[in-house]
C-alpha positions as CSV (number, residue, x, y, z in Angstrom):
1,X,216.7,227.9,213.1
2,X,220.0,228.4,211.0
3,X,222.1,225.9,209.1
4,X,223.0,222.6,211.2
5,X,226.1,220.5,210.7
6,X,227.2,216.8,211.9
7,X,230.7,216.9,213.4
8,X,233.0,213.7,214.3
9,X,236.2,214.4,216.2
10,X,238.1,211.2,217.2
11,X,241.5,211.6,218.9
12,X,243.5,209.2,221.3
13,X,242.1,209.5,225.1
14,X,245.6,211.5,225.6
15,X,244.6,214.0,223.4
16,X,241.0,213.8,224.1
17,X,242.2,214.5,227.7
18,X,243.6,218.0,226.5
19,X,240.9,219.2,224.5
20,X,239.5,219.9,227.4
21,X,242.6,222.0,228.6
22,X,242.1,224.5,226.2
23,X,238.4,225.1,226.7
24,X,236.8,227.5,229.5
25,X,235.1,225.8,231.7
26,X,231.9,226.9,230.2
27,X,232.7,225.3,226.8
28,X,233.8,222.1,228.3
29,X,230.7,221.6,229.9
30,X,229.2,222.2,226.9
31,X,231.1,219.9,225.1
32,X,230.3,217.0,226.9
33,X,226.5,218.0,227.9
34,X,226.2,218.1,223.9
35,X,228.3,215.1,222.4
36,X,227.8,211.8,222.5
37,X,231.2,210.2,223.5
38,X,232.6,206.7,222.3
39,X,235.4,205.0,223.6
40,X,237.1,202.4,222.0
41,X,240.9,201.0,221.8
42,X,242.9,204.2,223.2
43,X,240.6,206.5,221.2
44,X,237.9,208.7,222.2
45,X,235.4,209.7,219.5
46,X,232.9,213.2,220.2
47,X,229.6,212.9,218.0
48,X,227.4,216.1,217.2
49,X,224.6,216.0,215.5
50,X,222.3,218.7,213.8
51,X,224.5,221.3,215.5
52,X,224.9,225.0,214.8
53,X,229.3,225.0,214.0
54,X,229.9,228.3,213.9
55,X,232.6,230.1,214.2
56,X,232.6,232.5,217.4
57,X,230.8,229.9,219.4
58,X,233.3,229.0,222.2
59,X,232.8,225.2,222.1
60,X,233.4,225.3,218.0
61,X,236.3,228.1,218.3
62,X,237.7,225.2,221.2
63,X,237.7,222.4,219.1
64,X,239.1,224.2,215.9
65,X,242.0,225.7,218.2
66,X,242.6,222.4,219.6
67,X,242.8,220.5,215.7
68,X,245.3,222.9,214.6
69,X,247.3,221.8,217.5
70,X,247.2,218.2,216.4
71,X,249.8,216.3,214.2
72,X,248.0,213.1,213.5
73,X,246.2,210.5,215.5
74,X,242.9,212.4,214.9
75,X,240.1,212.5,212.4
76,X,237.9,215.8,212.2
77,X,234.9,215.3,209.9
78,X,232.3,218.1,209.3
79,X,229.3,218.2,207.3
80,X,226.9,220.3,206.7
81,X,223.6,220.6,205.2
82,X,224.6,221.4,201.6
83,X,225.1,218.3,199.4
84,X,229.0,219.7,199.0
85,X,229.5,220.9,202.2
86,X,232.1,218.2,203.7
87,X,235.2,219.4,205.9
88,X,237.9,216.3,206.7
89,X,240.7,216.9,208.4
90,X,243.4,214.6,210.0
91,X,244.7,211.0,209.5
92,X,241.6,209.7,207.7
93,X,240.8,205.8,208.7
94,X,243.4,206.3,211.8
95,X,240.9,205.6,213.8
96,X,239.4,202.1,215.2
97,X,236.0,204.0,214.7
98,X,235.5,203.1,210.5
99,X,234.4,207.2,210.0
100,X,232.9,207.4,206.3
101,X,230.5,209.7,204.8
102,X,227.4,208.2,203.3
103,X,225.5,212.1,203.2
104,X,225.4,211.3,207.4
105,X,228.0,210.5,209.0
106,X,229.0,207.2,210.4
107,X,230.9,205.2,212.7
108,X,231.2,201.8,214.5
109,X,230.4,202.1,217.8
């Protein structure tokens, strides 16, 4: 079974458009077969839920890779299963997509 995380990553369509750059071909397809993905204003926004975000998975090592490369106009939210287990990164409420932690994560859609 092993311990599940919700992950948010919103980004402009530009930079969504690279994420995809850096991934094998393998983890893109993954990436997309997996998220959910929202559109709105010049933004792109990748929902997973009740994931396994490990490191040494190729879509996870794909999208961490690809957030260090970023300098603003993203937001990166991760949280896991333990109450205190929250990760943000990013330009928090940069986005047109109102991201906020109420112990799930949210977002206008």
């Amino acid at each position: 079974m092993g311990y599940c995380s919700d992950v948010l990553l919103a980004t402009t369509d530009e930079n969504a458009k690279k994420l995809f750059l850096t991934c094998s071909d393998k983890a893109a397809v993954n990436l997309i077969q997996y998220a959910n993905i929202h559109k709105r204003d010049g933004w792109t926004l990748f929902s997973w839920q009740d994931v396994k975000w490990y490191s040494g998975y190729a879509e996870v090592d794909a999208v961490e890779k690809f957030v260090d490369t970023l300098d603003g106009e993203f937001e990166y939210h991760v949280m896991g299963e333990g109450e205190d287990d929250y990760t943000v990164r990013g330009d928090q409420g940069n986005s047109p997509f109102s991201i906020y932690l109420s112990r799930e994560l949210n977002f206008d859609a």
